[in-house]
NUKOL-163872 format. One record per residue (C-alpha): residue in one letter; x, y, z negated. Coordinates in steps of 0.2 Angstrom, whole numbers, plus 2048, in hexadecimal, padded with zeros to 3 digits. Layout:
<atoms>
a, X, Y, Z $
...
</atoms>
This chain:
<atoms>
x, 20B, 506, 977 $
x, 213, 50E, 986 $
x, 21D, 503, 992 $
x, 22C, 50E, 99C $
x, 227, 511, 9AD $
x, 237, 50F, 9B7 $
x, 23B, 519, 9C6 $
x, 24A, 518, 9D2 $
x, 258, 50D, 9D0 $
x, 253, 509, 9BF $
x, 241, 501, 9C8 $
x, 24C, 4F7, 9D4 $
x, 255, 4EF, 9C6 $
x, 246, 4ED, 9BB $
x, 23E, 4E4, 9C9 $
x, 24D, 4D9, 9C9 $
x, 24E, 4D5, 9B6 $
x, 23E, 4D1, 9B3 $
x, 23B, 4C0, 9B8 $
x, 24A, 4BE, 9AA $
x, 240, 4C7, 99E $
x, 234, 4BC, 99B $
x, 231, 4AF, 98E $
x, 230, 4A1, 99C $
x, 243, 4A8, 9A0 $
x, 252, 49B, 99D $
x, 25E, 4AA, 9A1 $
x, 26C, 4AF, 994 $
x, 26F, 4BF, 98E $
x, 280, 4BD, 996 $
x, 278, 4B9, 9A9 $
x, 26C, 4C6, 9A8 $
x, 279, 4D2, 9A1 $
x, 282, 4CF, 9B3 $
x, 274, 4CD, 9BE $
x, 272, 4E1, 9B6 $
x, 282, 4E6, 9B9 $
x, 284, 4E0, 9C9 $
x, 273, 4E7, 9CF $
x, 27A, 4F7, 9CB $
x, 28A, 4F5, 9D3 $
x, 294, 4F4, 9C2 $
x, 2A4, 4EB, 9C0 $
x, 29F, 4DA, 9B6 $
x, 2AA, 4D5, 9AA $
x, 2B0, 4C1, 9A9 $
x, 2AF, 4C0, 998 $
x, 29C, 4BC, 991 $
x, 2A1, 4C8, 983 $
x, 2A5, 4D8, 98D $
x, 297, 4D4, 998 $
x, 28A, 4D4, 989 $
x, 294, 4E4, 985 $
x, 292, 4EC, 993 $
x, 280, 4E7, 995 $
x, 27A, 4F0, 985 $
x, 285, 4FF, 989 $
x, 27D, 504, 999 $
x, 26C, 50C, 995 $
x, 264, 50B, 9A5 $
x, 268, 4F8, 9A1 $
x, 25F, 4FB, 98F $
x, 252, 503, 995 $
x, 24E, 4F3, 9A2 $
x, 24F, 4E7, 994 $
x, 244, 4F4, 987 $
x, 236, 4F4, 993 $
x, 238, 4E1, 994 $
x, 235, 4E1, 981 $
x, 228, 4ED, 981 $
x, 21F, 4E3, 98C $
x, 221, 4D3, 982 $
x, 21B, 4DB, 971 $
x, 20C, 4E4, 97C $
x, 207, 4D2, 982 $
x, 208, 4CA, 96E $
x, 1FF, 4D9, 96A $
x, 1EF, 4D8, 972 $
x, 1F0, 4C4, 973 $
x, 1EF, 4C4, 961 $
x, 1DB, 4C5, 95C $
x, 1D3, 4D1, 94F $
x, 1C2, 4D0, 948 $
x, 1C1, 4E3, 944 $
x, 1BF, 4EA, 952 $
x, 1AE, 4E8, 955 $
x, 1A9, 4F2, 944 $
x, 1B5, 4FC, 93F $
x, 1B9, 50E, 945 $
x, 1C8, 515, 94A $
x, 1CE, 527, 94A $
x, 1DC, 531, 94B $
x, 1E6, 539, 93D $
x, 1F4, 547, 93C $
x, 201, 543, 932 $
x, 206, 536, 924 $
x, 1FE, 544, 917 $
x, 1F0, 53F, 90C $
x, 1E1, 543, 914 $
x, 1CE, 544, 914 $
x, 1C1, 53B, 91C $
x, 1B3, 546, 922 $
x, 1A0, 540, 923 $
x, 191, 54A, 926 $
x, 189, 54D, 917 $
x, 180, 53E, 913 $
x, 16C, 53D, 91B $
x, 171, 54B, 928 $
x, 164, 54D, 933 $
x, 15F, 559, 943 $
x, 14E, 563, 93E $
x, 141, 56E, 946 $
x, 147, 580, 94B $
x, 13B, 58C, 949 $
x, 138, 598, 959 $
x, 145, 5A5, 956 $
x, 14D, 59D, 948 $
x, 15D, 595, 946 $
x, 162, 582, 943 $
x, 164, 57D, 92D $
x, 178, 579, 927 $
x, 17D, 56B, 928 $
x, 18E, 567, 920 $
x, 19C, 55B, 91C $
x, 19B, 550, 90D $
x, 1AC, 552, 905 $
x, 1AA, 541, 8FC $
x, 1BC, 53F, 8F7 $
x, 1C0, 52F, 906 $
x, 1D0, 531, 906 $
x, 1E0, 529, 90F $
x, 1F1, 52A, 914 $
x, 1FA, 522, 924 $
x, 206, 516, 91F $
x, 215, 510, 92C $
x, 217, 4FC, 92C $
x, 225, 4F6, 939 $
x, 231, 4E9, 93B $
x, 243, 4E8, 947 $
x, 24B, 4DC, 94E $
x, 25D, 4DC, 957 $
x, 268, 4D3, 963 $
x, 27A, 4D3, 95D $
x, 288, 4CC, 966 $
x, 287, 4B9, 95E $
x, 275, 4BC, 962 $
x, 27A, 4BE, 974 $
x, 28B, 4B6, 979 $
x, 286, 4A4, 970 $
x, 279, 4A3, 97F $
x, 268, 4A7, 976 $
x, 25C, 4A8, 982 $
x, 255, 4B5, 98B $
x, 243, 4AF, 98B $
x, 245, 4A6, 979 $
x, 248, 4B9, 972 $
x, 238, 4BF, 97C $
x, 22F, 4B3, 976 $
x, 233, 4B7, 963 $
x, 232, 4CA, 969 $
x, 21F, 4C6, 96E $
x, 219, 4BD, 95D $
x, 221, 4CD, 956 $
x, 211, 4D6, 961 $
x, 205, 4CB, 959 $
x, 20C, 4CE, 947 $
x, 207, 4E2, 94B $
x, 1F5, 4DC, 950 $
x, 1F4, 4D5, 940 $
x, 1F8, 4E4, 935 $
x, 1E7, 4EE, 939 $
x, 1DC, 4DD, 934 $
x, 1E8, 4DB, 924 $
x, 1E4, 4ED, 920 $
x, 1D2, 4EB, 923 $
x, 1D0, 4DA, 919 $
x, 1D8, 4DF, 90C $
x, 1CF, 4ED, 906 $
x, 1BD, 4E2, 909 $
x, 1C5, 4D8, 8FD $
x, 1CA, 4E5, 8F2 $
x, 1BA, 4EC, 8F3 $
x, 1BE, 4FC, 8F0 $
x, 1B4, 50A, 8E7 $
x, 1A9, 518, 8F1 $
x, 1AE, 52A, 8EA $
x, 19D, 530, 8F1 $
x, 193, 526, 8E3 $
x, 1A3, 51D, 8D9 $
x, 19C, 50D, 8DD $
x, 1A4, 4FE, 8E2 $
x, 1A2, 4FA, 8F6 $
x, 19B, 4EC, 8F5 $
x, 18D, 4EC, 8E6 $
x, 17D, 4E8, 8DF $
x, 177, 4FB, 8E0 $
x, 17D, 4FC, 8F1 $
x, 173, 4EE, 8F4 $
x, 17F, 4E6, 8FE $
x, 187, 4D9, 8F4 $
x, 180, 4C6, 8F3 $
x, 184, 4B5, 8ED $
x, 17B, 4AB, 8F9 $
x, 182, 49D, 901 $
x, 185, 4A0, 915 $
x, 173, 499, 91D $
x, 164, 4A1, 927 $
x, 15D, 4A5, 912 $
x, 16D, 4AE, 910 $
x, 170, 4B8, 91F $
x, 15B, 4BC, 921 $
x, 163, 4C7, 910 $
x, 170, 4CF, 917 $
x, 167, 4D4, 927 $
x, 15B, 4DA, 91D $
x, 166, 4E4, 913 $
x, 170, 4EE, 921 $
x, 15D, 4F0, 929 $
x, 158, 4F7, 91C $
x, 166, 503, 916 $
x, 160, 515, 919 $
x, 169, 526, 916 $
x, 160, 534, 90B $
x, 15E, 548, 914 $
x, 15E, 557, 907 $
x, 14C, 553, 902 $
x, 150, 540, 8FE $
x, 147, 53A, 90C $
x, 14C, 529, 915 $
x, 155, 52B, 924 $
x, 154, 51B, 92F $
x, 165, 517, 937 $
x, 161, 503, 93A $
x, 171, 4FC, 938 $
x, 171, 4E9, 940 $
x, 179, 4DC, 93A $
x, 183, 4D6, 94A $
x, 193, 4CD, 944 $
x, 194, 4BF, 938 $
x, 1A8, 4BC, 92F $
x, 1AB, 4AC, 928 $
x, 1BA, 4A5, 922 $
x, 1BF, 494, 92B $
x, 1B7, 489, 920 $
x, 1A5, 48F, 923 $
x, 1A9, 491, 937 $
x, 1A2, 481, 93D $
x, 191, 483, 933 $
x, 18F, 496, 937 $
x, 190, 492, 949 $
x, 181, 486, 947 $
x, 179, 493, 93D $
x, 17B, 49E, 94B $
x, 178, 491, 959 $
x, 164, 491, 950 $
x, 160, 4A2, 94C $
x, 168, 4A7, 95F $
x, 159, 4B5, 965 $
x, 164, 4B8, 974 $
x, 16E, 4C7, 97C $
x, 173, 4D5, 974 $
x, 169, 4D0, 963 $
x, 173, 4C1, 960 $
x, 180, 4C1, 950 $
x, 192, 4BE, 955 $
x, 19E, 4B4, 94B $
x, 1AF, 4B9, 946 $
x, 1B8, 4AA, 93D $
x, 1C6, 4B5, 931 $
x, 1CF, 4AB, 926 $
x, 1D5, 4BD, 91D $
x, 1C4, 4BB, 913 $
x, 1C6, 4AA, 90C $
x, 1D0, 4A0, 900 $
x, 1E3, 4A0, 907 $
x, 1E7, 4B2, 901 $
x, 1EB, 4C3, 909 $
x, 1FA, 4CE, 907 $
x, 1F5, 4E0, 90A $
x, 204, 4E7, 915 $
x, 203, 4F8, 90D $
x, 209, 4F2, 8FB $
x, 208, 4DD, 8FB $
x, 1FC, 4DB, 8F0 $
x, 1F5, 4CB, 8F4 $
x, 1E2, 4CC, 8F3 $
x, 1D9, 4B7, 8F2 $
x, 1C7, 4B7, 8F9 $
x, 1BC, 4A7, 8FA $
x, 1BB, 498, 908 $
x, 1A7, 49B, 904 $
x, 1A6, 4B1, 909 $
x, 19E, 4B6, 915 $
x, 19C, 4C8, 91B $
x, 18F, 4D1, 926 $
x, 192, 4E0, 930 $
x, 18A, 4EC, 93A $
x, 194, 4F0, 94B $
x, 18D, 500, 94F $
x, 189, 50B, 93F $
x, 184, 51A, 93E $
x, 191, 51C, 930 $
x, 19F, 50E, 931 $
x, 1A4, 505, 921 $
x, 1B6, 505, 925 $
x, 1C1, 510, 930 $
x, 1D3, 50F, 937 $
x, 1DE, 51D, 939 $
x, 1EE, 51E, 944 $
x, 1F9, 52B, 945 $
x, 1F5, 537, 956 $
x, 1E8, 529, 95A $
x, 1F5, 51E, 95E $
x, 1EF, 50A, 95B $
x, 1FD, 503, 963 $
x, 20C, 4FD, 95E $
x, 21E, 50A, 960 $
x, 22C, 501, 965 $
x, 23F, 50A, 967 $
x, 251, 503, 968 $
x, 25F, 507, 95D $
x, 271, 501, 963 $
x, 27A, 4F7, 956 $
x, 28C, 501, 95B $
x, 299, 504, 94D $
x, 2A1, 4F8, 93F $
x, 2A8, 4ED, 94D $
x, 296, 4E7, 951 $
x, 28C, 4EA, 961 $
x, 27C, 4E7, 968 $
x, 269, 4EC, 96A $
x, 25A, 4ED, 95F $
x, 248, 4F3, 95C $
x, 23D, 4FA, 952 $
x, 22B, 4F6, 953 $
x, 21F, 502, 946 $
x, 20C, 504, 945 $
x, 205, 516, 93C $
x, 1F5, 511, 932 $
x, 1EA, 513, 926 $
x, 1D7, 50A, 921 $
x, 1CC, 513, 917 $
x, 1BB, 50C, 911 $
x, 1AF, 51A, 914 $
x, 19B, 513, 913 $
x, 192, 503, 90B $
x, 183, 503, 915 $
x, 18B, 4FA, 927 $
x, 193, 4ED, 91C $
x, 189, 4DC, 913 $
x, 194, 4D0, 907 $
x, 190, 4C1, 900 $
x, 19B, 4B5, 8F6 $
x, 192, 4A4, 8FD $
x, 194, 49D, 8EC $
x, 180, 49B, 8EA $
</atoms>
């Protein structure tokens, strides 16, 4: 998200608005509106009316009060936690066409380059992972009941910033959803998460358990043009567990703690267990288990699931719309995210149902 940078008169009366654009603020829109008005050296209406009218008229007033709300969305936004990051990859993509997910063909390896020779092809393995950008957004607006019957300036901020974290949330809702969906690899049509892929357990959540799963990403090797192994050691490095299991999984964790860098972080995710997930692209709710428990690798050599955003862009896009015509007036504002999840490997990835 880009927050305007103001210059000239427009910083001098961005530097006076602020403290009122804030969620702590007890301002109404009518007082900031002529606190504005008169910082520019307007003529302020008596009438609360006119003076909200005014206000939302004036662009260099809307483009105060925009950066105010990019600001507050901003803040929801990366208050808001996500327990993707860590291992999933992002990338960008061009266009909200369906595209195609390139990969090395699978096992490429560098080899020997005999004196005077040339280096072996090496190409991309058109595997058929494909995806397409969705746009998922919301808006809200300030009309003038909204503004004249004294709403208040920090109350609406404060909504405005919840309205951030609800576009954090859309990448993890993306993300869990298809684990839960447990979608089918074109490159072998096999489910993600299966018994040939060797990722895909039943064990309840305990040292038994995760010694399996461990084992299982360790153990995951990629095969070069003679069907050789190729060794990329994934490590299991962070645990998900829905809420239930989060008080036990830490004590599991608190006993098998090696210290620094080898230890297993915990991510608690309720996405994965019984309460249910609505997948933003089409609702379909997707029900998990209050017993899952998934183990991933955070830095694969081929990453299980990646997130594309149009232009690269993983923040949200705000804009403003004027609500002018049909005897109505005010301001609104558009917030919209661009992307797209699309699983791409089995090997960084480790499921079990906890059901025993």
């Amino acid at each position: 998200m880009s927050i305007n940078v103001m210059t000239g008169p427009e910083n001098t009366l961005h530097n006076a608005l602020e403290p009122m654009l804030s969620r702590g603020s007890s301002a109404t829109w009518a007082q900031l509106g002529k606190a504005a008005l008169q910082h520019l050296g307007r003529d302020v209406p008596q009438n609360d009316v006119e003076v909200c009218r005014a206000m939302t008229a004036d662009k260099s007033i809307g483009d105060v009060i925009t950066a105010g709300v990019n600001s507050a969305i901003y803040a929801g936004f990366a208050s808001e936690p996500d327990s993707t990051i860590s291992w999933t990859v992002e990338m960008s993509a061009a266009d909200f066409k369906e595209s195609e997910l390139f990969l090395l063909a699978s096992g490429s390896r560098l080899e020997r380059i005999p004196r005077g020779g040339t280096a072996p092809q090496t190409g991309f393995d058109f595997a058929g992972l494909t995806y397409r950008v969705g746009r998922f957004g919301a808006k809200f607006t300030l009309d003038a009941q909204d503004m004249v019957d004294g709403q208040h300036v920090g109350a609406v901020m404060f909504a405005v910033e919840q309205l951030g974290r609800a576009a954090r949330r859309v990448r993890s809702d993306l993300v869990f959803s298809l684990i839960l969906q447990n979608p089918v690899l074109p490159y072998d049509d096999t489910a993600m998460f299966h018994a040939d892929h060797s990722n895909l357990g039943s064990a309840v959540l305990g040292s038994a358990g995760l010694s399996t799963g461990m084992a299982a990403l360790g153990n995951a090797t990629l095969s070069d043009d003679h069907g050789y192994p190729i060794h990329v050691n994934n490590g299991g490095a962070l645990l998900v567990v829905p809420p239930d299991s989060a008080v036990a999984s830490k004590a599991l964790l608190h006993t098998l703690a090696l210290g620094g860098s080898q230890d297993i972080a915990l991510a608690v995710e309720s996405r994965i267990g019984g309460a249910g997930l609505a997948d933003p692209t089409d609702g379909t709710l997707r029900v998990g288990l209050s017993t899952n428990w998934l183990l991933a690798a955070t830095r694969p050599s081929v990453p299980a699931v990646v997130v594309c955003a149009l232009d690269g862009n993983f923040l949200p896009d705000v804009s403003r719309f004027s609500l002018e015509g049909d005897g109505r007036y005010g301001v609104g504002w558009a917030v919209k995210l661009d992307l797209a999840v699309v699983a791409a490997s089995h090997d960084a990835v480790y499921w079990s149902s906890g059901t025993g």
